[in-house]
C-alpha positions as CSV (number, residue, x, y, z in Angstrom):
1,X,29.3,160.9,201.2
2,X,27.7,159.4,197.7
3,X,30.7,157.8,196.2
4,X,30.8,155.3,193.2
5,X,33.2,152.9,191.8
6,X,31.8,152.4,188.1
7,X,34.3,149.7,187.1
8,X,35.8,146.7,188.6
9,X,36.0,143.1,188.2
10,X,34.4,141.2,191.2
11,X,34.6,137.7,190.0
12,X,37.8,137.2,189.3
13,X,40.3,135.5,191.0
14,X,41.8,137.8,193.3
15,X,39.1,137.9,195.2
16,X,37.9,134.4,195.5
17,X,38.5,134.5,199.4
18,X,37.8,137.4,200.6
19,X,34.7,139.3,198.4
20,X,32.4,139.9,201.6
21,X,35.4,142.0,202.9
22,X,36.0,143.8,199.7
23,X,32.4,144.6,199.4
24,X,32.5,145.6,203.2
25,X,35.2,148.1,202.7
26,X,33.9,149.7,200.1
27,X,31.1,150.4,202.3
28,X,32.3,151.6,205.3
29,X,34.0,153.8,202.7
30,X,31.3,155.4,201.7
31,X,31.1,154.0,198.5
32,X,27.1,153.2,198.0
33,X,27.5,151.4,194.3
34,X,30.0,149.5,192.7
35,X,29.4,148.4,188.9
36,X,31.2,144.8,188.3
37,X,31.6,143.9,184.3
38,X,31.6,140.5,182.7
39,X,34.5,139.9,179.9
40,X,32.7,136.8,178.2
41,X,29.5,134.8,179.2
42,X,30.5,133.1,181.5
43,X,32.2,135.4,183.4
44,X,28.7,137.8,183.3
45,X,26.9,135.0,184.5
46,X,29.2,135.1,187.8
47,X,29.0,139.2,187.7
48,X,25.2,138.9,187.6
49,X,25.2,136.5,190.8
50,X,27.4,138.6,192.8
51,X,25.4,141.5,191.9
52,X,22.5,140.0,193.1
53,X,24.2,138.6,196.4
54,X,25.5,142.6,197.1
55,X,22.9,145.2,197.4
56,X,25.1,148.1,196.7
57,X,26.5,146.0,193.7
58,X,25.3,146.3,189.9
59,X,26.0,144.3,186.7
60,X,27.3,144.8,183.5
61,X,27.8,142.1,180.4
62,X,29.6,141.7,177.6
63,X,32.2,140.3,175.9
64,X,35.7,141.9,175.7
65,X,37.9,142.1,173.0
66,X,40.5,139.9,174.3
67,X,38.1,137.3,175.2
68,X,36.7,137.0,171.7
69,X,38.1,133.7,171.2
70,X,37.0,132.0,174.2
71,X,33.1,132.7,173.2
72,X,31.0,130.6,171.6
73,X,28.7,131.8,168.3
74,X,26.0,132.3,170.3
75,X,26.9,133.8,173.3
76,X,25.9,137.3,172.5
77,X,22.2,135.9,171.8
78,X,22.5,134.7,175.3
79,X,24.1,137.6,176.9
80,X,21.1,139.7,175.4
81,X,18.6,137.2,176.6
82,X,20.3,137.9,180.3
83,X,20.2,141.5,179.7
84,X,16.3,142.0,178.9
85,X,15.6,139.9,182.5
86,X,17.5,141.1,184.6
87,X,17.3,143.9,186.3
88,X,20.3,144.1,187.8
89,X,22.4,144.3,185.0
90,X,22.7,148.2,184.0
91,X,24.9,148.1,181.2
92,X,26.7,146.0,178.2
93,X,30.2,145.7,179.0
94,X,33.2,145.5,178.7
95,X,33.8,145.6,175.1
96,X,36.0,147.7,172.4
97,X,39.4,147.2,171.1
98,X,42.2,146.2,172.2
99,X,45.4,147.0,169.9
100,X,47.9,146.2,173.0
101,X,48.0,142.1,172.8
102,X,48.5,141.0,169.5
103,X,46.5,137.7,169.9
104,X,43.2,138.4,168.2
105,X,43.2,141.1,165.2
106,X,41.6,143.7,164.6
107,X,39.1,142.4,162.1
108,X,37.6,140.0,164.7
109,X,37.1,142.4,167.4
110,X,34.9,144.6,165.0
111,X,32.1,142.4,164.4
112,X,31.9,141.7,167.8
113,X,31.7,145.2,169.0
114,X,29.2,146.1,166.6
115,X,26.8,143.7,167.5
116,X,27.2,144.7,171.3
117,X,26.3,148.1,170.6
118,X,23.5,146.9,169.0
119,X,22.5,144.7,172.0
120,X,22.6,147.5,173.7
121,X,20.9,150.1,171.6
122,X,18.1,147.5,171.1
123,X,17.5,147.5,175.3
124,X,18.2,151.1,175.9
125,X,21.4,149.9,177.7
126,X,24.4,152.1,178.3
127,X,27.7,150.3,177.0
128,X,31.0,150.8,178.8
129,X,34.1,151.1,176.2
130,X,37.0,149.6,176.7
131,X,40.2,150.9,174.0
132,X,43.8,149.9,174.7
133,X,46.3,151.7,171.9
134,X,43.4,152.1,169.6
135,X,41.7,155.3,169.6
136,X,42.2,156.2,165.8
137,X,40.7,152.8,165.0
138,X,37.7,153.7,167.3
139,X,37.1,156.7,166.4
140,X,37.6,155.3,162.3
141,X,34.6,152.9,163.1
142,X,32.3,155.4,164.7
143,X,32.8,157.5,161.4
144,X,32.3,155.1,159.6
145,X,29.5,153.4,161.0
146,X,28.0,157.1,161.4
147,X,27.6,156.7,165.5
148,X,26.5,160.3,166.1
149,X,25.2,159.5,170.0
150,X,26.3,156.6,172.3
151,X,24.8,156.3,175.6
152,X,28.2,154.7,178.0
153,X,31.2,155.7,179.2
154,X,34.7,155.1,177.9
155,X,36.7,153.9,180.4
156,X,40.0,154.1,182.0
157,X,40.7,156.6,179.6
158,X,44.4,157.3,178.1
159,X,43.4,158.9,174.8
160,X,44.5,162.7,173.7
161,X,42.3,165.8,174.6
162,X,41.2,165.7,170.7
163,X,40.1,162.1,171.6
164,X,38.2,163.2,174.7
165,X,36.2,166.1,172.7
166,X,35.7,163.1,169.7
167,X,33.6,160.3,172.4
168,X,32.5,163.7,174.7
169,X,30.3,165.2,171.7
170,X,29.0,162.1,170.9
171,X,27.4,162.0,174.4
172,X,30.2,159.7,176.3
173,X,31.1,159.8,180.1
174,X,34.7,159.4,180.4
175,X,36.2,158.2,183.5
176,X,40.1,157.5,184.6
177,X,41.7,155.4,186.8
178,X,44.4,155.0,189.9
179,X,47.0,155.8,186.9
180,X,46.3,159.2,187.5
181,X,47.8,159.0,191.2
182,X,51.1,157.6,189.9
183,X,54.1,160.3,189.8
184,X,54.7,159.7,185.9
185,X,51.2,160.8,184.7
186,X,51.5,163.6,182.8
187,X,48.6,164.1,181.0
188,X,46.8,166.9,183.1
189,X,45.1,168.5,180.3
190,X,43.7,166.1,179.3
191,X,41.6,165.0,182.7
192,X,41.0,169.0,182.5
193,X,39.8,168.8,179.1
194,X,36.7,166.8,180.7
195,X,33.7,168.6,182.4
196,X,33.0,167.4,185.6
197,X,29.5,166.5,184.3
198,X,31.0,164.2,182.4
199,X,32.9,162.5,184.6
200,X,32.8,159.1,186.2
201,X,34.5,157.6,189.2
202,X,36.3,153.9,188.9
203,X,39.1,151.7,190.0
204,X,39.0,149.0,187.3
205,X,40.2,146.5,190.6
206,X,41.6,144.1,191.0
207,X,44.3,146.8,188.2
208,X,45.9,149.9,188.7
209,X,45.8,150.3,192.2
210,X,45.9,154.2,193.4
211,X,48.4,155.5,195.2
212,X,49.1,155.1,197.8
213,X,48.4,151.4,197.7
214,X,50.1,150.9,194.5
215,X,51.9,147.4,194.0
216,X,48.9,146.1,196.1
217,X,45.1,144.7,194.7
218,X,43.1,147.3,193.8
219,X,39.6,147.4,195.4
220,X,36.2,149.3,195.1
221,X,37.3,150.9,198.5
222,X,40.5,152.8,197.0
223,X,38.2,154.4,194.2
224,X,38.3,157.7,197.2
225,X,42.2,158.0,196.1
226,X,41.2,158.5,192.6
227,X,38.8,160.4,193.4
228,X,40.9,163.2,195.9
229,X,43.1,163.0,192.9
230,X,40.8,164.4,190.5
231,X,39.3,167.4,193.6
232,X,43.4,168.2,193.2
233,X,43.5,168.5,189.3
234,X,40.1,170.1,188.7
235,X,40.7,172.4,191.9
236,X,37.9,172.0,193.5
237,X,36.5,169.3,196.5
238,X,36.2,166.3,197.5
239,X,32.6,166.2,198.2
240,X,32.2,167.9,194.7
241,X,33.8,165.7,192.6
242,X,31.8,162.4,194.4
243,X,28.1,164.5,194.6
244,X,29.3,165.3,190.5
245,X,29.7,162.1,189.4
246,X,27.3,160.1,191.8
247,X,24.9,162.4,189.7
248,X,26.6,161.3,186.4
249,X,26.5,157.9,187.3
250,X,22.8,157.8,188.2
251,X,22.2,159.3,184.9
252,X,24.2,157.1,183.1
253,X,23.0,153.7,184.6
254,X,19.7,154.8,186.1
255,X,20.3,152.1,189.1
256,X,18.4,152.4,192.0
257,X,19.4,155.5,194.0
């Protein structure tokens, strides 16, 4: 079994005890790599060294856009710097928008994006896009900015089918999370509305925990929930859907295989 958790968040706190376990788990379920993403330098520098302690785990830095204010003017210098020495580190992430919290505007996560696509475009690094309640001002800037390709993945998606078909023909991955175990999702069409060679597996742990471990941390191990999940909705295997999207992921992040 080839199975992949493309998103989670190793160093933080929730699993300050216990991180040989996780990583363990995730194992023994069959899950062969796990991509961990910084939100701000610091935080990258600790993804990179837990990368490099875990074989089967990969690194990815950035700085999100609810983090903006905790980074310093020359961070993203530094986080490029990392980036083009490291080989380890796979893609520039997490960053985007972030409409939900209120706390930093709009206007100060743009700059901040743009530059990190440009980080990444400069290294031929894949980005991984966060957006939280902010789809028509992402898809706004990549009109505007005339982004016809992006190389990345935009993840734990909650965006309309028109949304999917917007990142999907500009060359995105799109991946989902645990939500889509909970009983109130209701947005099968859109999951459908993605090919499975698009797809991506992730967990986004230590959030949205699958069913049925929901109200519990998530962990790189549970990613096979979401995963059965999307063999139900697409109506077709288990084996198929991890095979599909071990492929994508290789593709995407061109890690070791």
């Amino acid at each position: 079994m080839y199975v992949t958790d493309t998103h989670t968040h190793l160093h933080f706190d929730q699993y300050e005890t216990d991180l040989d376990q996780v990583v363990q788990r995730a194992r023994d379920q069959g899950v062969v790599k796990i991509l961990s993403l910084g939100t701000d330098y610091s935080s990258s520098l600790q993804t990179l060294e837990i990368a490099k302690r875990f074989e089967p785990v990969y690194a990815a830095v950035g700085i999100h856009p609810t983090d903006i204010f905790k980074s310093q003017a020359d961070d993203i210098s530094h986080l490029k710097a990392l980036a083009q020495k490291e080989t380890k580190i796979v893609a520039i992430g997490e960053i985007g928008f972030d409409l939900h919290w209120k706390e930093v505007p709009l206007e100060k996560q743009i700059p901040v994006f743009e530059q990190m696509l440009n980080v990444a475009a400069e290294l031929d690094l894949p980005v991984v896009i966060h957006n939280r309640n902010a789809h028509r001002e992402m898809r706004e800037f990549f009109e505007q900015h005339q982004i016809k390709q992006v190389s990345g993945v935009m993840h734990s998606f909650s965006g309309t089918k028109e949304d999917a078909r917007f990142y999907l023909d500009r060359g995105l991955y799109i991946s989902f999370t645990g939500v889509i175990t909970f009983k109130n999702f209701n947005s099968l069409e859109v999951v459908r509305a993605v090919p499975i060679d698009r797809l991506l597996l992730e967990t986004d742990s230590p959030f949205l925990t699958p069913v049925p471990h929901r109200g519990k941390r998530n962990e790189p191990a549970f990613v096979e929930f979401v995963a059965r999940r999307l063999a139900e909705i697409y109506e077709i295997s288990f084996q198929e859907v991890t095979h599909s999207t071990f492929r994508n992921a290789n593709r995407l992040f061109r890690w070791n295989t």
